[in-house]
C-alpha positions as CSV (number, residue, x, y, z in Angstrom):
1,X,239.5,181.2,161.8
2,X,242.3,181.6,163.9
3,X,243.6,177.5,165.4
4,X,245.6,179.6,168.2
5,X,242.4,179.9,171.1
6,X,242.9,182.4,174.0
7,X,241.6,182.3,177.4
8,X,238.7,183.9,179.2
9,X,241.3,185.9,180.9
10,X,243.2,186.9,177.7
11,X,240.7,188.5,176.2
12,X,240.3,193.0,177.5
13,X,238.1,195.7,176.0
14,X,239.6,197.1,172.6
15,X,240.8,193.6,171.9
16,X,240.2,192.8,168.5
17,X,241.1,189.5,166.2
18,X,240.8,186.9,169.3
19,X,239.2,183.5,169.5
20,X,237.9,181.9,172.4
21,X,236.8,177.9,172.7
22,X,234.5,177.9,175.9
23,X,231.6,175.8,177.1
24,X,228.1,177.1,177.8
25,X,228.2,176.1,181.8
26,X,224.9,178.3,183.1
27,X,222.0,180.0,180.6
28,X,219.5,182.0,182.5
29,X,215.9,182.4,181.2
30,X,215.2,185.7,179.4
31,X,213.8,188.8,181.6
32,X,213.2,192.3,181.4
33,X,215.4,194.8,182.6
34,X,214.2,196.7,186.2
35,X,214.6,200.5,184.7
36,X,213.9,199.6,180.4
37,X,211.7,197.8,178.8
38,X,214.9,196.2,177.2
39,X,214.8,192.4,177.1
40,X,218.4,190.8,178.0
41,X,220.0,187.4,178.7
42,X,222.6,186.2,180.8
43,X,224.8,183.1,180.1
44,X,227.9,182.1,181.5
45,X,230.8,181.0,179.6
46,X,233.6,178.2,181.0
47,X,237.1,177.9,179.4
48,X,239.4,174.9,179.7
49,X,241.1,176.4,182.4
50,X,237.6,176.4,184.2
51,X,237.5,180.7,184.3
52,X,234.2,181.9,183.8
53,X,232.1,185.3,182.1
54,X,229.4,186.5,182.1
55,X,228.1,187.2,178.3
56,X,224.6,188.9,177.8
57,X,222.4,189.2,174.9
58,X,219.7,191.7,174.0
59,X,216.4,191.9,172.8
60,X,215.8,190.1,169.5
61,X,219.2,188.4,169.5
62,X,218.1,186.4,172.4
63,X,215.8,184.8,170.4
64,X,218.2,184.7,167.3
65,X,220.5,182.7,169.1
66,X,218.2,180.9,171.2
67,X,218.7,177.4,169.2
68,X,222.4,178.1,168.4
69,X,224.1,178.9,172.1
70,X,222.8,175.6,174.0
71,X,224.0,174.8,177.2
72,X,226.6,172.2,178.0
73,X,228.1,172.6,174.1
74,X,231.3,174.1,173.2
75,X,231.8,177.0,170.9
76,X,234.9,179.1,169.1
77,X,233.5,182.7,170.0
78,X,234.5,185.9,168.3
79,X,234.4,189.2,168.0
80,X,231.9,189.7,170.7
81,X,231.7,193.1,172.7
82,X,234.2,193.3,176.1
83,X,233.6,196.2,178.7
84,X,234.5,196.4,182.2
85,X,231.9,194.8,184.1
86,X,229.4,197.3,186.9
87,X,231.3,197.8,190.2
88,X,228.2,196.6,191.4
89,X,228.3,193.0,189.8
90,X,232.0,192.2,189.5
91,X,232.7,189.9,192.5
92,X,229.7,187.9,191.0
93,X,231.2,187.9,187.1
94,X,234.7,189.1,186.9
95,X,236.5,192.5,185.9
96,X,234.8,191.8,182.0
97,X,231.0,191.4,180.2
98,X,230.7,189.7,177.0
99,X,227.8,191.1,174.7
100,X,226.9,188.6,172.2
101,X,225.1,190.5,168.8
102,X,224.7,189.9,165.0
103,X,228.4,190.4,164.7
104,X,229.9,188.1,167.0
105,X,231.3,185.3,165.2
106,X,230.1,181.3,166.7
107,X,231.3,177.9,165.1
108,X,230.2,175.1,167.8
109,X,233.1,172.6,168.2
110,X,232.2,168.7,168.6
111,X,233.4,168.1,172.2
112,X,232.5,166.7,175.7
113,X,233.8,169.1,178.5
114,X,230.8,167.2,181.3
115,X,233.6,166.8,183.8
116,X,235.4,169.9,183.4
117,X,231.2,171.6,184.3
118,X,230.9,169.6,187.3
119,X,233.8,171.1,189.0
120,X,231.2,174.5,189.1
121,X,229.3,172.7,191.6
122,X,229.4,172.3,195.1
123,X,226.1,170.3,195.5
124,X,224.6,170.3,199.1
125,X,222.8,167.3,200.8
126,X,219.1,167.9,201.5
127,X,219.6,167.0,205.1
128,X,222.0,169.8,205.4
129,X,219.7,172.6,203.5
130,X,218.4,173.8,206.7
131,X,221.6,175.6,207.7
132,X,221.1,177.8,204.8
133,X,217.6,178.8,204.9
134,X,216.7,181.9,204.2
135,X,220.3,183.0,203.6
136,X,222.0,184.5,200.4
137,X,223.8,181.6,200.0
138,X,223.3,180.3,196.2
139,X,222.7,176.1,196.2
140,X,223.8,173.4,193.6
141,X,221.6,170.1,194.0
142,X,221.2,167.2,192.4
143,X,217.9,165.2,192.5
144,X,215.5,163.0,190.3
145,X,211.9,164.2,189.9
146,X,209.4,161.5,191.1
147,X,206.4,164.1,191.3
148,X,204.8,167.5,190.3
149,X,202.3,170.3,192.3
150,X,199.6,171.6,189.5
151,X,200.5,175.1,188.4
152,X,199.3,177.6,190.4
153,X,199.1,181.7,190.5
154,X,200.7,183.4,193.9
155,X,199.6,186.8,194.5
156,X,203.0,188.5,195.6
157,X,202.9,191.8,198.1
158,X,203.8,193.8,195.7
159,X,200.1,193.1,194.0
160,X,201.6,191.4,191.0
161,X,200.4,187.5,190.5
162,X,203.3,184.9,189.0
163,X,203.3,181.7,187.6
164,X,204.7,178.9,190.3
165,X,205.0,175.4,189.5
166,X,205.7,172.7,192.7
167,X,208.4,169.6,191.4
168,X,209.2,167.3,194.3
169,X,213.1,165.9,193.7
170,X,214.6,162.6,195.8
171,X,218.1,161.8,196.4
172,X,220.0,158.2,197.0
173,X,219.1,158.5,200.6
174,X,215.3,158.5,199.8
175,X,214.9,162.3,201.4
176,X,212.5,164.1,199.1
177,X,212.2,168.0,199.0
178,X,210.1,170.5,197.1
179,X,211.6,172.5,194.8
180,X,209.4,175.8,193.3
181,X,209.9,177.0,190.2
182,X,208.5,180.5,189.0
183,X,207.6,182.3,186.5
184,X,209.8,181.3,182.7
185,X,210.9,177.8,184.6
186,X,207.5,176.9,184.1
187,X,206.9,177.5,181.1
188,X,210.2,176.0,179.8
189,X,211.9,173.4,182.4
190,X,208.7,172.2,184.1
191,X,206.5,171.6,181.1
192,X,210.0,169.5,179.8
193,X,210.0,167.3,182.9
194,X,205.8,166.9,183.1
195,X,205.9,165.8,179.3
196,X,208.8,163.3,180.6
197,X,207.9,162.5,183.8
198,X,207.2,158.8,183.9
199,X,211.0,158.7,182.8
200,X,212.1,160.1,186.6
201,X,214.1,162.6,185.3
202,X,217.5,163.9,186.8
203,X,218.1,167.6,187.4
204,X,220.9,169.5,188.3
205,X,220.7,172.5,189.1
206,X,222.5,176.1,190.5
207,X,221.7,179.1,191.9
208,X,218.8,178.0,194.1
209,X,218.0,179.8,197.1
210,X,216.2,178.0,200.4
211,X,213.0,179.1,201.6
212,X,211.3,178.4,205.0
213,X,208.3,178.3,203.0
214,X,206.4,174.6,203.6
215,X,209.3,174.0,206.1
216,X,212.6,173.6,204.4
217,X,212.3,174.2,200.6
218,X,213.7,175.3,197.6
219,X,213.3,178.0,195.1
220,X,214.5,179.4,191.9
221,X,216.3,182.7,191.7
222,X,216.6,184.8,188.4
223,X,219.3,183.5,187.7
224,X,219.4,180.0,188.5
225,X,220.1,177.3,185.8
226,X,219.0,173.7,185.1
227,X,220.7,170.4,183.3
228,X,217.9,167.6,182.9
229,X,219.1,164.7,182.2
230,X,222.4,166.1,181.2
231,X,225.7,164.6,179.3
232,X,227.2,163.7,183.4
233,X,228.3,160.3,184.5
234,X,226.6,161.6,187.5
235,X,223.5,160.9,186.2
236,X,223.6,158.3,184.3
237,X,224.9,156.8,187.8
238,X,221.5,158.4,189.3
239,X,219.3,156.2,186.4
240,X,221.0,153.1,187.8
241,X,220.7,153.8,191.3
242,X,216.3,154.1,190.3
243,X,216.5,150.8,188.3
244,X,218.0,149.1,191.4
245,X,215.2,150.6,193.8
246,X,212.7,151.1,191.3
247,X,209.6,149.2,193.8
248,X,210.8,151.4,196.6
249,X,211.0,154.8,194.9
250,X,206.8,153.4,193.6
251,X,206.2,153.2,196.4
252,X,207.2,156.7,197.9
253,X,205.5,157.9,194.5
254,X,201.9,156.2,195.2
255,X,201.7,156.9,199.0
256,X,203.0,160.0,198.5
257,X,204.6,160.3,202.4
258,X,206.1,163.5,201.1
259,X,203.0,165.0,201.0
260,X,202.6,164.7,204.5
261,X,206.1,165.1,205.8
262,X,206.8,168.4,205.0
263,X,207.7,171.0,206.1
264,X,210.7,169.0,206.5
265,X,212.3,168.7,209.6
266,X,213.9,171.6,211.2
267,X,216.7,171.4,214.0
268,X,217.4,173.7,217.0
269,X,219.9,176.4,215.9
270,X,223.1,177.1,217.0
271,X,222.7,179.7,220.4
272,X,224.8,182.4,218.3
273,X,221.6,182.3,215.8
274,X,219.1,183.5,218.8
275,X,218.8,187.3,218.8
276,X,216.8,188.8,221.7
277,X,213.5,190.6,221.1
278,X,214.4,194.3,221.9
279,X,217.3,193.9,219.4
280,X,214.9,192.8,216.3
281,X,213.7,196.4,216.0
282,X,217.3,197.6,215.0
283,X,218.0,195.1,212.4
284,X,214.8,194.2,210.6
285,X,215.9,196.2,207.5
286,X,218.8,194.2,207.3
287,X,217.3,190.8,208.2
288,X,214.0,189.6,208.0
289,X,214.2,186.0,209.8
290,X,215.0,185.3,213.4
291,X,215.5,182.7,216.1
292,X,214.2,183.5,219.5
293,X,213.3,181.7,223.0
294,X,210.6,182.6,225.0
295,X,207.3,181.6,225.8
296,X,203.7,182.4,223.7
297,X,200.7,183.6,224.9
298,X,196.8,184.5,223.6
299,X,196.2,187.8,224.9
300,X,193.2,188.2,222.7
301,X,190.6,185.7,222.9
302,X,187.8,186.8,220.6
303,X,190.1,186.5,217.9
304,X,188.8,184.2,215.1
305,X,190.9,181.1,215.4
306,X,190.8,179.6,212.1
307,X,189.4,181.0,208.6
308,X,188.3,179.1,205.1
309,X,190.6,179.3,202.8
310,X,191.7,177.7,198.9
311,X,193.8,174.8,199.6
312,X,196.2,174.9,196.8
313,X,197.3,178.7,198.0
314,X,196.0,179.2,201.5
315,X,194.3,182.3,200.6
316,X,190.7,183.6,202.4
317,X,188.1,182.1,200.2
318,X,184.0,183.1,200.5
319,X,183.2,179.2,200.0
320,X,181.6,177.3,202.0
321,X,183.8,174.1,203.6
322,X,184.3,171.3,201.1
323,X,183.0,173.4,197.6
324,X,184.9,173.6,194.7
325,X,185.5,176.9,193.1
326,X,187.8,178.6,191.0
327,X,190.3,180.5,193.4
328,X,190.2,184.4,192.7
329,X,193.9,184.5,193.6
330,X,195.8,181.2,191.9
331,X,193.2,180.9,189.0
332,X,193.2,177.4,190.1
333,X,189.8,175.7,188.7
334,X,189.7,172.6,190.9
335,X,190.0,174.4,194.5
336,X,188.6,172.8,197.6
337,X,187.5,175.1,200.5
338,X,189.0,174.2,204.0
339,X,189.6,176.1,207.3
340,X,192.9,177.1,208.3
341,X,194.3,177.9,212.0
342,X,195.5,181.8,212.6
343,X,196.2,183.0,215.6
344,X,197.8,186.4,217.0
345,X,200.4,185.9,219.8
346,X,202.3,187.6,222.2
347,X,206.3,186.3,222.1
348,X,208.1,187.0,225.4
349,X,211.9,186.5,226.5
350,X,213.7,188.1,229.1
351,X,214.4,191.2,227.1
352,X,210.8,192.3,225.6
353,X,208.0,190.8,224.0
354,X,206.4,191.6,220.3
355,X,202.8,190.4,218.5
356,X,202.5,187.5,215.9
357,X,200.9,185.8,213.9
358,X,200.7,182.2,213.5
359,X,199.0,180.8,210.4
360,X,198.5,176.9,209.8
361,X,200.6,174.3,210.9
362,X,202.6,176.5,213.4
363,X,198.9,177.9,214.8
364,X,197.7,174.1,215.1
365,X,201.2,173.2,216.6
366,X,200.4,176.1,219.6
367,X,197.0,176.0,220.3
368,X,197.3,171.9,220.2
369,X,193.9,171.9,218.0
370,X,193.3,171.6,214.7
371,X,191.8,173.9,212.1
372,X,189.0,171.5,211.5
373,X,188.1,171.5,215.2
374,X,187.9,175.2,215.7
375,X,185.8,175.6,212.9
376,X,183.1,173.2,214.0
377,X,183.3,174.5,217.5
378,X,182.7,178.4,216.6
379,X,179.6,177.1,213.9
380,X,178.1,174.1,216.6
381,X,179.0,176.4,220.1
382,X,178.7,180.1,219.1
383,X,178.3,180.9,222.4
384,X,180.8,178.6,224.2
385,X,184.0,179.2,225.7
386,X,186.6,178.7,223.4
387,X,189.5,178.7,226.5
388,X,188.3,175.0,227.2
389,X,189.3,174.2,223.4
390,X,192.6,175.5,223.0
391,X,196.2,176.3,224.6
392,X,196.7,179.8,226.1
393,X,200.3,179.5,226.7
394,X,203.3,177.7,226.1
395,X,204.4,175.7,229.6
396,X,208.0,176.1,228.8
397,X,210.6,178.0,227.1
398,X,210.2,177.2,223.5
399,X,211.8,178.2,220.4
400,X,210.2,180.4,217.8
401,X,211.4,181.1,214.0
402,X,209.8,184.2,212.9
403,X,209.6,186.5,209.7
404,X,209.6,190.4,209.9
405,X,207.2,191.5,207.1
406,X,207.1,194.7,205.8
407,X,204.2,195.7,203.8
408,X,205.9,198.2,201.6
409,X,208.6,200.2,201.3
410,X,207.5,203.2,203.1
411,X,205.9,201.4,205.8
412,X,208.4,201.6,209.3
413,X,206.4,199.2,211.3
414,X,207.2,195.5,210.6
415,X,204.6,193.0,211.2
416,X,205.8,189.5,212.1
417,X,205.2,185.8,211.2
418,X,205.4,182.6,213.7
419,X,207.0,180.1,211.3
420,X,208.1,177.4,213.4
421,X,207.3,176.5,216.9
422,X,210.3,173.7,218.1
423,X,210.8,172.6,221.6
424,X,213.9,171.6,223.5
425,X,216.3,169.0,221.7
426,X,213.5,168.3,218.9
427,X,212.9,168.7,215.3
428,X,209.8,169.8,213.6
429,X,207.9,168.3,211.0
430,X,204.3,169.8,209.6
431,X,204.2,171.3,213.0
432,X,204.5,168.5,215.1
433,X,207.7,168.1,217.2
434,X,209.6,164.5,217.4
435,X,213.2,163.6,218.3
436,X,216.1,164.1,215.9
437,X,217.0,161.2,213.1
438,X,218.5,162.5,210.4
439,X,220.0,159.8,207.5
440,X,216.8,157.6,206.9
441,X,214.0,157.9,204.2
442,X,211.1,159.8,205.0
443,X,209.0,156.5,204.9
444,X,211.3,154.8,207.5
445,X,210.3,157.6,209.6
446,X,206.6,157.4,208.9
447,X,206.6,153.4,209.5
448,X,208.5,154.1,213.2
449,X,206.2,156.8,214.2
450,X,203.3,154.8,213.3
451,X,204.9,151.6,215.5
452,X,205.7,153.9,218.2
453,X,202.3,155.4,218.3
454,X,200.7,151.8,218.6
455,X,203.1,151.4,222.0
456,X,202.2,154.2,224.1
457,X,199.2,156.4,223.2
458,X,197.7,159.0,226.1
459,X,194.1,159.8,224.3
460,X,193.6,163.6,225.2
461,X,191.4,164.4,228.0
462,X,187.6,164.2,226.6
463,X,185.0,167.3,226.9
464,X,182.4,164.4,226.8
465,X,182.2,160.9,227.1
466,X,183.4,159.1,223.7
467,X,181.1,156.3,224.1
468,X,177.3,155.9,224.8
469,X,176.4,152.9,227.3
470,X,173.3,150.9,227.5
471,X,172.4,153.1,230.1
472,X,173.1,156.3,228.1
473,X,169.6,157.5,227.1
474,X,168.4,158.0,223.4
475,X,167.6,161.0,221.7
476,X,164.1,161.1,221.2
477,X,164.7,161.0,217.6
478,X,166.4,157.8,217.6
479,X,163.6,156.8,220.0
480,X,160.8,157.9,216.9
481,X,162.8,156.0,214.3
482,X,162.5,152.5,216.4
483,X,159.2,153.0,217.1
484,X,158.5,153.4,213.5
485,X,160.1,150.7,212.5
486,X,159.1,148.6,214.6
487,X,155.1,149.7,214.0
488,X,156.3,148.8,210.5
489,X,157.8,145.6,211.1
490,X,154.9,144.2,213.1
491,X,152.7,144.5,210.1
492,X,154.7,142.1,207.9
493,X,154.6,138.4,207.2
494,X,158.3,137.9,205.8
495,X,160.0,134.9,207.4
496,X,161.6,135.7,211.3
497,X,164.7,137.3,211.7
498,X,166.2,139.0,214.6
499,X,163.8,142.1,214.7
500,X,160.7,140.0,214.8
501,X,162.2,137.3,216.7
502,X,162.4,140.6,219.8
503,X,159.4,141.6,218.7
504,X,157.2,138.1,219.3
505,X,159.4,138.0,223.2
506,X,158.1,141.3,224.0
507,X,154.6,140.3,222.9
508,X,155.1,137.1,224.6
509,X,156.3,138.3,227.6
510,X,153.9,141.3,227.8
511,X,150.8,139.4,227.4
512,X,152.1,137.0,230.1
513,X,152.7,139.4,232.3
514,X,156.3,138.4,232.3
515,X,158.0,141.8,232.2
516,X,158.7,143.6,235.4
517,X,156.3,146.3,236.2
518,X,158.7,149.3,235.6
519,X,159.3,147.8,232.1
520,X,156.9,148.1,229.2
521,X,157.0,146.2,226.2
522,X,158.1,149.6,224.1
523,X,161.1,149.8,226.5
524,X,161.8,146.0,226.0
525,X,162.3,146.4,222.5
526,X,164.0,149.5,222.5
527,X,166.8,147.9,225.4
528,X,167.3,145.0,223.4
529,X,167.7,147.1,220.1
530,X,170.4,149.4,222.0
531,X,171.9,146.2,223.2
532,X,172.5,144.9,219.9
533,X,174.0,148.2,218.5
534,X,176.7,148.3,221.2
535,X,177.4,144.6,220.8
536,X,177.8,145.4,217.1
537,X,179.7,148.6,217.7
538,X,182.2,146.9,220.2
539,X,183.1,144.2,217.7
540,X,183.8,146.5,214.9
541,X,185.6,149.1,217.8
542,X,187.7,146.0,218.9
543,X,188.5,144.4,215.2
544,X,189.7,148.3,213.8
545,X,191.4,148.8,216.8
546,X,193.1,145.4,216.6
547,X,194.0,145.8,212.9
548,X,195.7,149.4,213.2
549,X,197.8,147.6,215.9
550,X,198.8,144.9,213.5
551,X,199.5,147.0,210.6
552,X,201.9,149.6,212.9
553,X,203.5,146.4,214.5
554,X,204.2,145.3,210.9
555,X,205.1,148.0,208.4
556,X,206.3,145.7,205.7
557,X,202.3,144.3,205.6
558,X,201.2,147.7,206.1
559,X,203.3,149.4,202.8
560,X,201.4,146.0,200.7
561,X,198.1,146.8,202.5
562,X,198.5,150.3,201.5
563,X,200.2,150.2,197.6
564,X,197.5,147.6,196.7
565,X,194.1,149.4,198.2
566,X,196.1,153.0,195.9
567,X,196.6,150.7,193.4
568,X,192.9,149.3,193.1
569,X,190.7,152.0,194.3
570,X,192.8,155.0,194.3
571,X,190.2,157.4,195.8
572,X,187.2,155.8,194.5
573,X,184.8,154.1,196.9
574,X,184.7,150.3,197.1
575,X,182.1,148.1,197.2
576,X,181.3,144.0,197.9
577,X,182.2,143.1,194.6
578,X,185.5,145.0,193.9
579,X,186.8,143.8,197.4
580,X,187.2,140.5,195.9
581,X,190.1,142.0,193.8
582,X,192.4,142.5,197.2
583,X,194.8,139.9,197.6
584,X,196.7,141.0,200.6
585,X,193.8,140.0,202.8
586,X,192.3,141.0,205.7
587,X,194.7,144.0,205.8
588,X,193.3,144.9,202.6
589,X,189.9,144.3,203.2
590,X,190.2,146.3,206.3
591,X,191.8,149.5,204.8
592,X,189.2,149.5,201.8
593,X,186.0,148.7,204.0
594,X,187.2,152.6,205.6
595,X,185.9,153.5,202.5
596,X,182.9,151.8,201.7
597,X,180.0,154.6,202.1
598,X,177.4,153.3,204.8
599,X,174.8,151.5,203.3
600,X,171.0,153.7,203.3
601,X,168.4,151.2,205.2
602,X,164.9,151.5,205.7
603,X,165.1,149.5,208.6
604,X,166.6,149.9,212.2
């Protein structure tokens, strides 16, 4: 073979008797043409010179070459087909196409080109993600995996269900972010980094696309490409970085914060990013998300407010609240009914208004309830007002991010979708708003929200009282169970204790005559067992109350408290026995007691 090598940019259609040394910089997963059942697969070659083109391969040669073109090594190529690359594609690839066949000619050369690949990327901070959501733009990140989602099946609008798979990546700052991978990167990356997962592996990865899905996210596109655990300095420099902050990075893993922090946080836009309402109409078939400011309202209140749906993909579900079923729409075996919020809204500005629905955390974030809450209002109050429940309106200007949907292509009416519901000079996170801070780890946050919370807490105003008094009368029922018990207890000849001990003063007292007149000895018994329930309830009120203060006043006890009751009961129940393991103490003891199940007593 020919020791003269040309360049990427050497080579035209009709040359003939050329050699090429290039690197293998991007290989997309195999997929089936839109208009043929032909197979085909793209893979991008890099020269020294760091010029790029695109090569395919067909059908049965993708698998032929499947072990013998890997990415990151170099080749001498030859004799591969060059035509002039679709109009339609060439500012993505170049002016040429490479097709790769039987007859193409491949020696794989023994060297390192890592650095010259890196210079392909332009990796993006998580933190600065958000100004590309829902964009064209194509992402390079860099991130190690510290957890993965269960795979689950989506049911897309088109009616056609696909494989997605959830990985959750963190950077050196300690920001996490969800990263979704469909359809062949399950199968192939993401069953590679479960198999290896305990290893935190390091990804890099191109063509990614983020998705306002779950707050900010990312996604795969067909054609984006992955290195795990490539031949980069980079990463070896990544490994490192996780041996040096290996405790904190188990920690994140076991409470699993990120979990509960996203969506991640989303930042007011710039004002050149608001479009008025009446303008949407005219440019939903070129854009399908938009920023506006305005004010919400419920013009429609016997609306459902919240339906029971599959918690791993939101979809309705005919089970009842807590069963678990198979979901008809992921397939997934182990999923646990719950309600979720959904709400139809009116959006207003100055110009117009439009209808829209707001599903979940943004419905919750409006109507300032809870899905769980509407659900066991419309079951326990059928017939009750639900306006004394929820918000009708928005106070103030707020801003909304919505999506014009469009449910097919025929369709000219778009239907639209409350994202995000963000007030003035905040940030939103799962639907709750709270003050800007971007540069510190998500459980930093979670430990100054917690302390700040213990500082200054406004309870909200309460449709009842929260707390019976001495005074408050009994249900009769309770009033039955005493009686019984203590008809019960006056029978038996076990040694005092408290019970009898009220039960020989009433006697006492009664046959006396010692009682007032408007007390009988039935009422004696009963005050003095009420009195004893508060007295009991107060102490444990004041001791929980006294302990969550103590734990949000001191995070560092409260991350101990926390990785040690995960680490001992996970979410098992404890009991007496097992408490003994705790060694953090009465922080410990306090956090696992929450889930000791009450004890079943025959008596009072």
């Amino acid at each position: 073979m020919n020791n003269q090598y040309q360049l990427i940019k050497d080579v035209h259609p009709g040359d003939v008797g050329w050699t090429v040394k290039v690197t293998i910089a991007e290989k997309s997963p195999a997929r089936t043409a839109k208009k043929s059942p032909k197979k085909y697969q793209n893979i991008i070659l890099m020269d020294s010179e760091g010029s790029t083109v695109q090569a395919t391969l067909y059908d049965h040669n993708i698998i032929a070459f499947q072990d013998e073109l890997i990415q990151g090594k170099t080749y001498l190529i030859s004799n591969a087909l060059v035509k002039l690359t679709n109009l339609e594609y060439r500012s993505q690839s170049g002016d040429t196409q490479w097709t790769i066949s039987g007859k193409t000619r491949i020696q794989q050369v023994d060297e390192n080109n890592s650095a010259l690949l890196l210079t392909a990327y332009n990796f993006i901070d998580f933190e600065d993600l958000e100004n590309h959501m829902d964009t064209n733009t194509d992402i390079s990140i860099i991130g190690m995996v510290i957890d993965t989602r269960p795979k689950r099946m989506i049911q897309t609008r088109s009616g056609n269900q696909c494989q997605v798979q959830d990985i959750i990546l963190v950077n050196k700052r300690l920001e996490t972010i969800i990263l979704t991978m469909w359809e062949n990167f399950v199968d192939n990356e993401c069953n590679y980094i479960c198999e290896n997962l305990a290893k935190k592996p390091v990804i890099i990865a191109k063509h990614l696309k983020v998705s306002s899905f779950n707050g900010v996210s990312l996604s795969t596109k067909a054609n984006s490409s992955f290195f795990i655990d490539g031949p980069f300095d980079i990463v070896e420099h990544f490994k490192t970085w996780a041996k040096k902050n290996a405790e904190t990075l188990n920690n994140i893993m076991s409470e699993k914060c990120y979990l509960h922090l996203t969506p991640s946080k989303i930042s007011l836009p710039n004002k050149s990013k608001y479009t008025d309402i009446k303008n949407i109409q005219g440019l939903q078939k070129t854009q399908r998300f938009f920023w506006i400011k305005g004010k919400a309202f419920v013009k429609v209140l016997n609306q459902p407010f919240w339906y029971m749906s599959c918690d791993n993909c939101n979809k309705v579900s005919g089970a009842n609240c807590g069963d678990i079923y198979q979901c008809v729409y992921c397939k997934y075996p182990n999923s646990k009914a719950a309600p979720r919020a959904k709400v139809y809204l009116q959006l207003m500005d100055s110009t117009g208004y439009i209808n829209a629905t707001a599903i979940g955390e943004p419905a919750e974030s409006f109507l300032l309830c809870n899905a769980n809450t509407l659900m066991n209002h419309s079951v326990s109050n059928p017939d009750s007002n639900i306006i004394d429940l929820i918000r009708l309106a928005t106070e103030e200007e707020k801003t909304f991010y919505i999506k014009a949907i469009q449910q097919n292509e025929e369709a000219t009416e778009f239907k639209y979708e409350l994202l995000f519901v963000l007030g003035s000079d905040s940030t939103v996170t799962a639907g709750n708003q709270q003050s800007k801070d971007k540069g510190k780890s998500p459980m930093v946050e979670d430990e100054q929200s917690q302390q700040m919370d213990s500082k200054d807490v406004t309870p909200p105003p309460a449709k009842r009282s929260l707390f019976q008094t001495p005074e408050t009368p009994l249900p009769t029922k309770k009033k039955t169970e005493i009686a019984e018990t203590v008809k019960r207890r006056s029978e038996d000849t076990c040694d005092k204790d408290l019970l009898q001990l009220i039960l020989g003063s009433a006697k006492n007292y009664g046959d006396n005559g010692n009682l007032p007149a408007d007390i009988t000895p039935n009422k004696f018994i009963v005050d003095n067992c009420k009195n004893i329930y508060f007295a009991s309830h107060e102490t444990t009120a004041i001791s929980a109350s006294w302990c969550l203060m103590l734990l949000a006043s001191h995070p560092e006890w409260q991350a101990r408290a926390r990785a040690e009751v995960l680490e001992i009961y996970g979410l098992r129940f404890s009991t007496a026995d097992t408490l003994r393991s705790l060694k953090t103490g009465f922080f410990s003891g306090a956090l696992a007691r929450r889930r000791v199940k009450p004890a079943e007593s025959k008596d009072f």
